[in-house]
Every structure is written in C-alpha cells, then in structure tokens.
PDB file of N, H, CA, C and O in Angstrom:
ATOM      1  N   UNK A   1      36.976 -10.276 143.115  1.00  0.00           N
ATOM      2  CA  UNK A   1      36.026 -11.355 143.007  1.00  0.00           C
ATOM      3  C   UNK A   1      36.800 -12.659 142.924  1.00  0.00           C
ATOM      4  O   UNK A   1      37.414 -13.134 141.968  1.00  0.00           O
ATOM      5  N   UNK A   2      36.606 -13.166 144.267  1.00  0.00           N
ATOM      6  H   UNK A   2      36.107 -12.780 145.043  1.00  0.00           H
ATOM      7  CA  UNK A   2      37.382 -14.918 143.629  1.00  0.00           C
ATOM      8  C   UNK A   2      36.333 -16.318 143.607  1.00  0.00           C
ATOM      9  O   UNK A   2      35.585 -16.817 144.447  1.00  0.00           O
ATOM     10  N   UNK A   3      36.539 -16.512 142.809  1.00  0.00           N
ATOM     11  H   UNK A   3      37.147 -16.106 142.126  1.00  0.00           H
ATOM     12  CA  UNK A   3      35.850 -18.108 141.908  1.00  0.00           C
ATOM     13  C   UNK A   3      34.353 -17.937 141.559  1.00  0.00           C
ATOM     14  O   UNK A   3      33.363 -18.650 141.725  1.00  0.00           O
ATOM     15  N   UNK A   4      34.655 -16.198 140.778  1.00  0.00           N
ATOM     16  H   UNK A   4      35.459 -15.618 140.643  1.00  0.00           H
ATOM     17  CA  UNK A   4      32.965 -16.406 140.358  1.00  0.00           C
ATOM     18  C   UNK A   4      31.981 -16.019 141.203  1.00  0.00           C
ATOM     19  O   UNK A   4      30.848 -15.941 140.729  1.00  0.00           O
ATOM     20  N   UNK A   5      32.226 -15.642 142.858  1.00  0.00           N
ATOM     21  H   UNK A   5      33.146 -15.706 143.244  1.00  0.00           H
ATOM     22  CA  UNK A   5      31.293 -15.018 143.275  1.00  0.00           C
ATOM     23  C   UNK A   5      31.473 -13.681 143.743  1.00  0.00           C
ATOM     24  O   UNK A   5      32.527 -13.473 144.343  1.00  0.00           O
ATOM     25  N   UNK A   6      30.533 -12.553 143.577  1.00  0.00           N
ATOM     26  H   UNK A   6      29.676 -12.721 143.089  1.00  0.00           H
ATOM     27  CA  UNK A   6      30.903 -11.600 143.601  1.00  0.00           C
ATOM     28  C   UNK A   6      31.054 -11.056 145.443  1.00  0.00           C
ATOM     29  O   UNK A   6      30.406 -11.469 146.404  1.00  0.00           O
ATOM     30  N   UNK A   7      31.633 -10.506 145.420  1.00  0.00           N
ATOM     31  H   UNK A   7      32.160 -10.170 144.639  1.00  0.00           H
ATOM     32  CA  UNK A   7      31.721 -10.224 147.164  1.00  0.00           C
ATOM     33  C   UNK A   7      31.264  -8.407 147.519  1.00  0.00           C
ATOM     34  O   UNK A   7      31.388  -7.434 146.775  1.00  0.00           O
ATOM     35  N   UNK A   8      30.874  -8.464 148.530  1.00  0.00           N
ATOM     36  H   UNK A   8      30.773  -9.254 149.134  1.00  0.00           H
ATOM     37  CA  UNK A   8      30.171  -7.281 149.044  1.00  0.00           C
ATOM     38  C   UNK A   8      31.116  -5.966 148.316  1.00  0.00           C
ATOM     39  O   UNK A   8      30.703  -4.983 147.701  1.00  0.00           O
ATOM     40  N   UNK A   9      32.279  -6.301 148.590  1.00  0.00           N
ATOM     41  H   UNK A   9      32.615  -7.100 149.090  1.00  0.00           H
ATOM     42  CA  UNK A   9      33.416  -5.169 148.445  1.00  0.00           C
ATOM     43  C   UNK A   9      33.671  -5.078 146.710  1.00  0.00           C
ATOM     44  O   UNK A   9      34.695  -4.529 146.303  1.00  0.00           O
ATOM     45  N   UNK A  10      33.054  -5.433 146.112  1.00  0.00           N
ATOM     46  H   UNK A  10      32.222  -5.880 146.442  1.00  0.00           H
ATOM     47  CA  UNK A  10      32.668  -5.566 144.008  1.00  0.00           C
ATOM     48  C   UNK A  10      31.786  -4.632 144.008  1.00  0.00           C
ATOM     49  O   UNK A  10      30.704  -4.699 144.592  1.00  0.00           O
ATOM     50  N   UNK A  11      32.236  -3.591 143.278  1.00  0.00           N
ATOM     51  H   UNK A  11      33.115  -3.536 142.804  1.00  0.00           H
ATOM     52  CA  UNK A  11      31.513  -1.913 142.913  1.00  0.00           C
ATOM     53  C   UNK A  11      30.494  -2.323 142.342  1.00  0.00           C
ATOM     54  O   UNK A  11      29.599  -1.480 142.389  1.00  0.00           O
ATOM     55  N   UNK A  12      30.127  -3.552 141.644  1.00  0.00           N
ATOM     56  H   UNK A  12      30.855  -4.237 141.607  1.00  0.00           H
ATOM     57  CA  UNK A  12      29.180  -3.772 141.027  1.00  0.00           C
ATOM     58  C   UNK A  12      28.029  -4.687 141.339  1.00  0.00           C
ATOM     59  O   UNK A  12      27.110  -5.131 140.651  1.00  0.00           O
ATOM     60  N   UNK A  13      28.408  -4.838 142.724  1.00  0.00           N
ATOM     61  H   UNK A  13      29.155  -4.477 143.284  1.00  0.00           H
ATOM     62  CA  UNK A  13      27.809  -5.667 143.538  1.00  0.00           C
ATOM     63  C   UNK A  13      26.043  -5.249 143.642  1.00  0.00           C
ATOM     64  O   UNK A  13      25.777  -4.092 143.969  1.00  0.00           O
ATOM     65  N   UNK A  14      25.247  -5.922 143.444  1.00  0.00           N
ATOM     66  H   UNK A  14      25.463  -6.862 143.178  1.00  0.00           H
ATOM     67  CA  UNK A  14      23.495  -5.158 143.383  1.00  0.00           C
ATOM     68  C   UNK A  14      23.449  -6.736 143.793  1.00  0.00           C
ATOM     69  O   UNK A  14      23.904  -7.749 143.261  1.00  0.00           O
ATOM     70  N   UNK A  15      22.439  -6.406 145.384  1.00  0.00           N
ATOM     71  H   UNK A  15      22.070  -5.583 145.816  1.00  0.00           H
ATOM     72  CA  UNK A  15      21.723  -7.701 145.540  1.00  0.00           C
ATOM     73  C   UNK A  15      20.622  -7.941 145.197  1.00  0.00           C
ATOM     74  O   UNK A  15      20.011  -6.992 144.706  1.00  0.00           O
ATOM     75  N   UNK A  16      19.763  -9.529 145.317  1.00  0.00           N
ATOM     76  H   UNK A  16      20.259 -10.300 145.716  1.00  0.00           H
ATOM     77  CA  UNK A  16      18.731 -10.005 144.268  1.00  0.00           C
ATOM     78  C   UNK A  16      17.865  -8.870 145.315  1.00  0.00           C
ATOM     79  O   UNK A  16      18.018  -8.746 146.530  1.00  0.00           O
ATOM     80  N   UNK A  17      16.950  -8.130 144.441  1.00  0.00           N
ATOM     81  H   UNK A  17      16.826  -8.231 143.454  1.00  0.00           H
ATOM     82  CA  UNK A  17      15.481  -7.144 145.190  1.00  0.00           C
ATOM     83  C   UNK A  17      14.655  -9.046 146.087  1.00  0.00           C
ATOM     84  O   UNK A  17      14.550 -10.232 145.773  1.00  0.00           O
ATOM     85  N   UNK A  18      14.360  -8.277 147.061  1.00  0.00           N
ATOM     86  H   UNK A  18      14.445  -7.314 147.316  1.00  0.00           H
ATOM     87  CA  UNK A  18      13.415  -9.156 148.224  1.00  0.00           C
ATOM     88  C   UNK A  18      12.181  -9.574 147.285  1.00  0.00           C
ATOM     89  O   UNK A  18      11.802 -10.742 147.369  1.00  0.00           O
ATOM     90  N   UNK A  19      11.535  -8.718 146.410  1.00  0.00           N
ATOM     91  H   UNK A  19      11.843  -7.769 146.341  1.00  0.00           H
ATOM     92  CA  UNK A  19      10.221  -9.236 145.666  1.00  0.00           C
ATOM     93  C   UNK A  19      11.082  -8.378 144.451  1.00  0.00           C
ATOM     94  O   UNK A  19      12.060  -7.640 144.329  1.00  0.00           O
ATOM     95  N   UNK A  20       9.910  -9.072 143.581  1.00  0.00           N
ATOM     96  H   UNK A  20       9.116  -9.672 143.680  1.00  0.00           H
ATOM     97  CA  UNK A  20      10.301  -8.955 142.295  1.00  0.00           C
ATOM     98  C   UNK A  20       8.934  -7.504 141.900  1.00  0.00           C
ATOM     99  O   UNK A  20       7.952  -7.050 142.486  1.00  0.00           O
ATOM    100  N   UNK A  21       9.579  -7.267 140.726  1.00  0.00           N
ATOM    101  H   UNK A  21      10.377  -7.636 140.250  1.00  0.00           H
ATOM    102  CA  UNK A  21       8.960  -5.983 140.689  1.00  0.00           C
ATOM    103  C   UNK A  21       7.114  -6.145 140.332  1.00  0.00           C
ATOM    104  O   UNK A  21       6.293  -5.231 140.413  1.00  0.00           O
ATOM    105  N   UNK A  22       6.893  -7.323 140.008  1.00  0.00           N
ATOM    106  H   UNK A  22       7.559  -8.066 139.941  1.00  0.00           H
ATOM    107  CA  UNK A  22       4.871  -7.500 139.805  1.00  0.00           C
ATOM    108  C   UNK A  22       4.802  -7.918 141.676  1.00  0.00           C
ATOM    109  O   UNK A  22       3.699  -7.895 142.221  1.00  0.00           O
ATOM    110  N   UNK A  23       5.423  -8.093 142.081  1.00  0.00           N
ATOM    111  H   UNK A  23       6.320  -8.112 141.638  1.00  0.00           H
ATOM    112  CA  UNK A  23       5.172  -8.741 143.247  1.00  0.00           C
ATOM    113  C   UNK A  23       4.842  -7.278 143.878  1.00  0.00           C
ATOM    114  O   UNK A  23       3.709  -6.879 144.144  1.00  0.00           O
ATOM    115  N   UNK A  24       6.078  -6.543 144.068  1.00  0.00           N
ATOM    116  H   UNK A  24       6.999  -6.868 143.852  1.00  0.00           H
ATOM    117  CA  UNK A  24       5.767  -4.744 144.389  1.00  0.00           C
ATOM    118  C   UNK A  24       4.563  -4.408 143.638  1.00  0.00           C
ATOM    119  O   UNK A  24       3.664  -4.453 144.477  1.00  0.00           O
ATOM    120  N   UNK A  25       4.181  -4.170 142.780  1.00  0.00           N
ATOM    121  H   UNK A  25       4.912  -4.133 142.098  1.00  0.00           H
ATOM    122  CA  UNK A  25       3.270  -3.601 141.969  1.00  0.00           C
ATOM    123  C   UNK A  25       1.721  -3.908 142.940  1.00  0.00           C
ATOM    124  O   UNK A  25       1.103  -3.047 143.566  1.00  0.00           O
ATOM    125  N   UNK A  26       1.477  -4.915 142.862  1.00  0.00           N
ATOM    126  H   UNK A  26       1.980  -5.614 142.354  1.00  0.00           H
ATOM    127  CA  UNK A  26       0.673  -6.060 143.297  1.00  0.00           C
ATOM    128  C   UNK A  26       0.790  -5.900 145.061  1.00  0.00           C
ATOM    129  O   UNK A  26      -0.067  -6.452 145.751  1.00  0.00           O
ATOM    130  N   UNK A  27       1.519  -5.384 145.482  1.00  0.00           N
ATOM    131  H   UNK A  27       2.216  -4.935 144.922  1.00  0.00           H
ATOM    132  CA  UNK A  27       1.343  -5.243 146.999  1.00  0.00           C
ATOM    133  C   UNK A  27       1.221  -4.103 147.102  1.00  0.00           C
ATOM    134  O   UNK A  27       1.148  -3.820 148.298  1.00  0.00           O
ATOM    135  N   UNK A  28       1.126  -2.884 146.212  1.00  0.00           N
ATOM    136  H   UNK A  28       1.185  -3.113 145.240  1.00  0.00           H
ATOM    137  CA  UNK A  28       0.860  -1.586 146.442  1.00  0.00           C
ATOM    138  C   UNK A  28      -0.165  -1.528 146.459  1.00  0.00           C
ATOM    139  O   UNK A  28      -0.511  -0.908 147.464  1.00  0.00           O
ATOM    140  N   UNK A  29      -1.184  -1.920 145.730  1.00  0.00           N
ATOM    141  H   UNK A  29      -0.902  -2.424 144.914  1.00  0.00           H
ATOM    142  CA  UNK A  29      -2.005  -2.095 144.978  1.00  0.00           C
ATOM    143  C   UNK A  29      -3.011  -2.504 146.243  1.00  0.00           C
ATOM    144  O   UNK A  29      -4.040  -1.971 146.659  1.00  0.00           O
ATOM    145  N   UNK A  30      -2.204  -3.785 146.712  1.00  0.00           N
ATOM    146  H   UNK A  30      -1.368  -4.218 146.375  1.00  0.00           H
ATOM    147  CA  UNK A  30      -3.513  -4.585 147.917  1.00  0.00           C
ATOM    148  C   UNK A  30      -3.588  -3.480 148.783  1.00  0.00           C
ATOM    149  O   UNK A  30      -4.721  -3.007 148.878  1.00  0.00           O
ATOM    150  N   UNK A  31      -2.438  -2.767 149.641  1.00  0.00           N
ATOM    151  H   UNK A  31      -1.518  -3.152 149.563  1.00  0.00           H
ATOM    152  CA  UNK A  31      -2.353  -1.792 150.594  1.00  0.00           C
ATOM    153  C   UNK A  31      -3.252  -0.397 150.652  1.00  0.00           C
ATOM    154  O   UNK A  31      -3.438   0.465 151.511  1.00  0.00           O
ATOM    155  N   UNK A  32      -3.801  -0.664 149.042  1.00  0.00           N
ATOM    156  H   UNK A  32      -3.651  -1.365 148.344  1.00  0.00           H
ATOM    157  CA  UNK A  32      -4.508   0.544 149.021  1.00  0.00           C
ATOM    158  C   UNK A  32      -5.907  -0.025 148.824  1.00  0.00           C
ATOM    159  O   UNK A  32      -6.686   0.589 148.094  1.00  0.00           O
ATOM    160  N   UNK A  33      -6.283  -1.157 149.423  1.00  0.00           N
ATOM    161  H   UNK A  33      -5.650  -1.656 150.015  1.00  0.00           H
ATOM    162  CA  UNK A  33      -7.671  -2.268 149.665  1.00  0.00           C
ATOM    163  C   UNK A  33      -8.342  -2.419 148.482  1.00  0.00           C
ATOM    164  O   UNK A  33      -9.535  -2.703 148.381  1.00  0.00           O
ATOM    165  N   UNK A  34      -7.248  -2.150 147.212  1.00  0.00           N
ATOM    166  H   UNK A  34      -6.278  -1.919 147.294  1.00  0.00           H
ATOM    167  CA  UNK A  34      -8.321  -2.897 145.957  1.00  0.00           C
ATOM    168  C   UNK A  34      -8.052  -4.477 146.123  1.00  0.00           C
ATOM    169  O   UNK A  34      -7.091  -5.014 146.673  1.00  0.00           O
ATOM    170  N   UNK A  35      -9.155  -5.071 145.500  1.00  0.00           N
ATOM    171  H   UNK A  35      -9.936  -4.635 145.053  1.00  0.00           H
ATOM    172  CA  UNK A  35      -9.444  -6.827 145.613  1.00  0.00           C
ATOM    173  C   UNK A  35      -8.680  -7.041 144.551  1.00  0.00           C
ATOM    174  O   UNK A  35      -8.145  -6.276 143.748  1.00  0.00           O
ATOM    175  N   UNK A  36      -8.723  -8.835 144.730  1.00  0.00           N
ATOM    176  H   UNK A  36      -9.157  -9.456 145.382  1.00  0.00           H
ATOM    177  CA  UNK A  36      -8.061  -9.437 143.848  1.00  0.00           C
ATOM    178  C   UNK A  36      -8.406  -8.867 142.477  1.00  0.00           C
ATOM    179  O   UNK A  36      -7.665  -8.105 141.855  1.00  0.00           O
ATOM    180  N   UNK A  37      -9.441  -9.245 142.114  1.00  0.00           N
ATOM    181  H   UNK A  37     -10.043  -9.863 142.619  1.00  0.00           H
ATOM    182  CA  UNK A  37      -9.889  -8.596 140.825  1.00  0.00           C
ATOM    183  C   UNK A  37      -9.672  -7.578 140.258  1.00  0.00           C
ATOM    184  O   UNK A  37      -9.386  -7.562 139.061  1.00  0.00           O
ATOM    185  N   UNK A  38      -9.772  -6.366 141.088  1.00  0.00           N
ATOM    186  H   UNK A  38     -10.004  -6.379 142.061  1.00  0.00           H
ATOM    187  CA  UNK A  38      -9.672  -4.842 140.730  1.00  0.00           C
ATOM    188  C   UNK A  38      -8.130  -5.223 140.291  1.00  0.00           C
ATOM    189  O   UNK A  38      -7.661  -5.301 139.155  1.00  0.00           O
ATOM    190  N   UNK A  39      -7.467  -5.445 141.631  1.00  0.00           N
ATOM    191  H   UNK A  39      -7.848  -5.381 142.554  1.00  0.00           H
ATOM    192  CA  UNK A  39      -5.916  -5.682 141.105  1.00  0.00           C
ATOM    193  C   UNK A  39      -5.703  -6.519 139.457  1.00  0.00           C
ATOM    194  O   UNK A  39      -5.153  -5.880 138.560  1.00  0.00           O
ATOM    195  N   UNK A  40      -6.138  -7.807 139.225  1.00  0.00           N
ATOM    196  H   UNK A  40      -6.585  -8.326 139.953  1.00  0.00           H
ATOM    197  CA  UNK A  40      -6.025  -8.324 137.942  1.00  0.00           C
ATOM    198  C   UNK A  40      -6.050  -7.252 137.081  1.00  0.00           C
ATOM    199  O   UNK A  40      -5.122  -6.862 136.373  1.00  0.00           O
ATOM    200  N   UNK A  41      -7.437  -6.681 137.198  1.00  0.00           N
ATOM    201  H   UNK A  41      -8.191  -6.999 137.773  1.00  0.00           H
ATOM    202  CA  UNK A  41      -7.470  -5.689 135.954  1.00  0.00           C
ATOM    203  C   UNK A  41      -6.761  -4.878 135.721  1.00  0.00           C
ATOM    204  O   UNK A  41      -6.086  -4.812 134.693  1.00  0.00           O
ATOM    205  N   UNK A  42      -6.765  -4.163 136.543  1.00  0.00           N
ATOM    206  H   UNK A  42      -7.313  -4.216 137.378  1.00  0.00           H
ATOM    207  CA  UNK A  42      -5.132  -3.117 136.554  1.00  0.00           C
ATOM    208  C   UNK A  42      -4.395  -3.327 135.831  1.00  0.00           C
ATOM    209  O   UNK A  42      -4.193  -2.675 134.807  1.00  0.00           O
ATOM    210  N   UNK A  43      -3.517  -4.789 136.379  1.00  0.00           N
ATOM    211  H   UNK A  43      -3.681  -5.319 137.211  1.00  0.00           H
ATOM    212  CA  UNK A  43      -2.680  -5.052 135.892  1.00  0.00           C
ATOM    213  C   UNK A  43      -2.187  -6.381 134.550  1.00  0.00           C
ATOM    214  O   UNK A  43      -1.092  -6.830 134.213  1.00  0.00           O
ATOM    215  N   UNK A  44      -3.731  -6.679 134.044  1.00  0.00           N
ATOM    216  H   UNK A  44      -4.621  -6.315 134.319  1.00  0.00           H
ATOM    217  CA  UNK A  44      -3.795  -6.766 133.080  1.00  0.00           C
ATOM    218  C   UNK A  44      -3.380  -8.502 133.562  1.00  0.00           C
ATOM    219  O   UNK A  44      -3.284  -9.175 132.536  1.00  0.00           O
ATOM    220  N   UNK A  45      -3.211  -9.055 134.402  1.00  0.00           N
ATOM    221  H   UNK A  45      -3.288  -8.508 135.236  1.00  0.00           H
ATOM    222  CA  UNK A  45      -3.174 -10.539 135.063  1.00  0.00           C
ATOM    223  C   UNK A  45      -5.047 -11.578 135.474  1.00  0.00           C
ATOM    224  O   UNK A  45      -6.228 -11.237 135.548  1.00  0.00           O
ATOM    225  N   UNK A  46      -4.312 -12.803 135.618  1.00  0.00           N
ATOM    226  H   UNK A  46      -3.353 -13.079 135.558  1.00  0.00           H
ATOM    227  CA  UNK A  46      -5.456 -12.961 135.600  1.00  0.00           C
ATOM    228  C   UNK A  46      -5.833 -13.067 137.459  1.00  0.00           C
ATOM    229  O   UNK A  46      -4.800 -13.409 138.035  1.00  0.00           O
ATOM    230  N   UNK A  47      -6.416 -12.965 137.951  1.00  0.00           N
ATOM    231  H   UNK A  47      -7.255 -12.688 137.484  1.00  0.00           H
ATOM    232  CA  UNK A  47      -6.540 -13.481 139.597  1.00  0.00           C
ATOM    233  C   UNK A  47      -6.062 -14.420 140.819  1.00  0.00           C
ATOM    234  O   UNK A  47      -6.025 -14.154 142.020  1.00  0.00           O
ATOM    235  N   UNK A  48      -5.729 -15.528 140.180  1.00  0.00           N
ATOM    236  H   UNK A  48      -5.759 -15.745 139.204  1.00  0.00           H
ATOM    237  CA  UNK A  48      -5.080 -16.455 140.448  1.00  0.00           C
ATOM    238  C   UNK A  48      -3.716 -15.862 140.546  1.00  0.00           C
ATOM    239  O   UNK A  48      -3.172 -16.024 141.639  1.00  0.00           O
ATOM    240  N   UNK A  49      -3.153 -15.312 139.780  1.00  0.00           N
ATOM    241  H   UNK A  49      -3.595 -15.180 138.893  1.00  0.00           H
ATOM    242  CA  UNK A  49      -1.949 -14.791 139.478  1.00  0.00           C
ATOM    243  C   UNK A  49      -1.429 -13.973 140.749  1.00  0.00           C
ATOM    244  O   UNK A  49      -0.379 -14.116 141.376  1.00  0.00           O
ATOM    245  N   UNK A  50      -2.661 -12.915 140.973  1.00  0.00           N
ATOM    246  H   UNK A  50      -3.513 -12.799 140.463  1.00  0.00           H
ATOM    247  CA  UNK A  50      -2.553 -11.988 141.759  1.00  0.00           C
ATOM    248  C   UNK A  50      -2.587 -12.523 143.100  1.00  0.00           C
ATOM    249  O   UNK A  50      -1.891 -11.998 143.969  1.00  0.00           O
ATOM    250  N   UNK A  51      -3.567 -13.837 143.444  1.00  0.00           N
ATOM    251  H   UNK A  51      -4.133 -14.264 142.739  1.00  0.00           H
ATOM    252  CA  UNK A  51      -3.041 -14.706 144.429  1.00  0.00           C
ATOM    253  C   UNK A  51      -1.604 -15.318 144.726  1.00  0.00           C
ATOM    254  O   UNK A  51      -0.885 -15.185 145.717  1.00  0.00           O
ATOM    255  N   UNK A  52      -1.411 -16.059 143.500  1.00  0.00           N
ATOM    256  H   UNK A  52      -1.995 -16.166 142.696  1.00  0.00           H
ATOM    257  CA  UNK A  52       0.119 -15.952 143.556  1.00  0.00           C
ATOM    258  C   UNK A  52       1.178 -15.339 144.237  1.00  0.00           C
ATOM    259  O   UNK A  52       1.994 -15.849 145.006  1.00  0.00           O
ATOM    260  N   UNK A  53       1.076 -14.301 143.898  1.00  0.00           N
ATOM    261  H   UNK A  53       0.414 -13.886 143.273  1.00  0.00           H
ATOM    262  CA  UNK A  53       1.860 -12.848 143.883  1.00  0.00           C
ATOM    263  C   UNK A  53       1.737 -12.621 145.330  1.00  0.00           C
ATOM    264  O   UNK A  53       2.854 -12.483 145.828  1.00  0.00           O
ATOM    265  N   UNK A  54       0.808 -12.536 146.160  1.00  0.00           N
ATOM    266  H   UNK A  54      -0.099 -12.649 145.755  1.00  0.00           H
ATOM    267  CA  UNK A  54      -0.142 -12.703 147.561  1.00  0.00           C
ATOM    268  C   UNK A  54       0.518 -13.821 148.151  1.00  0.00           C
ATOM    269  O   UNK A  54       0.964 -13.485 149.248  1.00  0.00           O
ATOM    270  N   UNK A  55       0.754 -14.962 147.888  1.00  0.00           N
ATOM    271  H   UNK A  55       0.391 -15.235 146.997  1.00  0.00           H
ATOM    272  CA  UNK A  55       1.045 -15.825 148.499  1.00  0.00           C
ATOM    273  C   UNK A  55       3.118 -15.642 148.640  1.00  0.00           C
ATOM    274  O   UNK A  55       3.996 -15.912 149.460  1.00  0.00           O
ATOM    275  N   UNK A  56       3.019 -15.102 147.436  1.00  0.00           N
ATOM    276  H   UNK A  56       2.306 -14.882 146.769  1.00  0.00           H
ATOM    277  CA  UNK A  56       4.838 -14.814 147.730  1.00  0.00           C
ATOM    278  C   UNK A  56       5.108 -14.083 148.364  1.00  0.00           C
ATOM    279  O   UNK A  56       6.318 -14.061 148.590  1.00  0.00           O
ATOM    280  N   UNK A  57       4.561 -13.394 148.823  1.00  0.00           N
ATOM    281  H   UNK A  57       3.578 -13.412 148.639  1.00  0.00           H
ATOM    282  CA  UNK A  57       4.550 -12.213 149.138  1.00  0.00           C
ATOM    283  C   UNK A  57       4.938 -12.415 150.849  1.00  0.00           C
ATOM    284  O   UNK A  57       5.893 -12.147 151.579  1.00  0.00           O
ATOM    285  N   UNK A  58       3.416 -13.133 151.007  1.00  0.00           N
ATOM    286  H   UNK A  58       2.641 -13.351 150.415  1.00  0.00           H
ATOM    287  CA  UNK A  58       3.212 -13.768 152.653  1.00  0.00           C
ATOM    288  C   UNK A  58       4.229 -14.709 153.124  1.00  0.00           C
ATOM    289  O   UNK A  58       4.815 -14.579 154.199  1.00  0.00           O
ATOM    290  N   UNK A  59       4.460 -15.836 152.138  1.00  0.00           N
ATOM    291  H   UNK A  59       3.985 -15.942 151.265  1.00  0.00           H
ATOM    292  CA  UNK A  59       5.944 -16.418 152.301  1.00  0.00           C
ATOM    293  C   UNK A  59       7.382 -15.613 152.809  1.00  0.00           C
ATOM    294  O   UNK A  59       7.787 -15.760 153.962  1.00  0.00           O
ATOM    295  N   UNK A  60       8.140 -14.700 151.764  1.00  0.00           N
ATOM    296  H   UNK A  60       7.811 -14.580 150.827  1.00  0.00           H
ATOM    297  CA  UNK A  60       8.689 -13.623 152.377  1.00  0.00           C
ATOM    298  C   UNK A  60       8.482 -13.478 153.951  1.00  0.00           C
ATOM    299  O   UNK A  60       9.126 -14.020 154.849  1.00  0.00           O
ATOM    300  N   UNK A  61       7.379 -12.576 154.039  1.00  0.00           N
ATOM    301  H   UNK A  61       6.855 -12.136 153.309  1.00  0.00           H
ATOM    302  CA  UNK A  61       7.393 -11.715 155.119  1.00  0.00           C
ATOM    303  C   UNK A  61       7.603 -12.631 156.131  1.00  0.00           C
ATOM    304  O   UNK A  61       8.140 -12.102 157.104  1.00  0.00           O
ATOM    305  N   UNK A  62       7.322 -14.090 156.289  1.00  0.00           N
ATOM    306  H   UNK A  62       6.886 -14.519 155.498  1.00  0.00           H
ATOM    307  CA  UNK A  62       7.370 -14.797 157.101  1.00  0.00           C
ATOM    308  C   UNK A  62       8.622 -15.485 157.466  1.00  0.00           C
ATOM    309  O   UNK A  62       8.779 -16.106 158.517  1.00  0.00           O
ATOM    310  N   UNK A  63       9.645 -15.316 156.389  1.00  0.00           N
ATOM    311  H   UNK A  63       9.518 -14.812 155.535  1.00  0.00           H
ATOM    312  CA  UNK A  63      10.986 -15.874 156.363  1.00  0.00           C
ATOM    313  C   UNK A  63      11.303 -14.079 156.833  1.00  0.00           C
ATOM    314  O   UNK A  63      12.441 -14.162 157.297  1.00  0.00           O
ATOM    315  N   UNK A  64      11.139 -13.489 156.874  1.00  0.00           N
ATOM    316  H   UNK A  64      10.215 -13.422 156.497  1.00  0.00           H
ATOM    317  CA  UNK A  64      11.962 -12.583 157.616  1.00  0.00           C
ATOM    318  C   UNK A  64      11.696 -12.205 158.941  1.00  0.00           C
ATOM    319  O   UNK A  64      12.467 -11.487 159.578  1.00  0.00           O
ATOM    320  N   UNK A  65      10.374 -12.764 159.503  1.00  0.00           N
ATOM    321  H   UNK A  65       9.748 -13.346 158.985  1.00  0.00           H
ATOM    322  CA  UNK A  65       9.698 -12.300 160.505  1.00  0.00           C
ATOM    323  C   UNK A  65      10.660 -13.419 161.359  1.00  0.00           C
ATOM    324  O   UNK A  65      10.654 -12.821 162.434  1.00  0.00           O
ATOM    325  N   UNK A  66      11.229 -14.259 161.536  1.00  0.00           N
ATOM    326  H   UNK A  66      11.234 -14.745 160.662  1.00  0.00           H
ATOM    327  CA  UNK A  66      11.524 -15.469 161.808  1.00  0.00           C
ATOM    328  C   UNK A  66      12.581 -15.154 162.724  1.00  0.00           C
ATOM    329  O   UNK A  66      13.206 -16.058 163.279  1.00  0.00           O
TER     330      UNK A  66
END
C-alpha cells in the first residue's frame, strides 16, 4: 500500500458495495411488485424514504448503463 491508498493487489482490499445494504433490501422488495407503502412497512421506513432509496437506486443504474 503506498500513501494511504489501498491497491487492488492488498489482501484486504473489499470494494465500496454498488448500493448500500437498505438500498438492496428495498429493491428486492420493489422486484417482487410490493408498493411504496407495503415496502415502508416492512421495513419499518417512512415512504419518502423508500422513494429515496428508488431514486438511488435509478441514479446508479444509469451511471452504469452509460
């Protein structure tokens, strides 16, 4: 490792996950056509949230679609 950043070839190397793990949760969730709401409840969020989560989501896919 030189100056602090870790390099591919560092055994301990783990890159940042693409979504974060409510973001996964929350896209399993849509894929299986529960609504915003159903999703909130689930997961104990409020809706907006789960939009959120929806909107990061769509961001992503679009920076990789690119």
């Amino acid at each position: 490792m030189q100056g602090g950043v870790k390099s591919l070839k560092d055994k301990h190397y783990r890159p940042k996950p693409l979504l974060t793990k409510r973001e996964r949760e929350v896209f399993e969730l849509l894929v299986q056509d529960k609504t915003t709401r159903e999703i909130a409840e689930q997961l104990f969020i409020s809706e907006k949230t789960v939009r959120n989560h929806i909107s990061n989501e769509m961001c992503f896919e679009t920076h990789i679609l690119r």
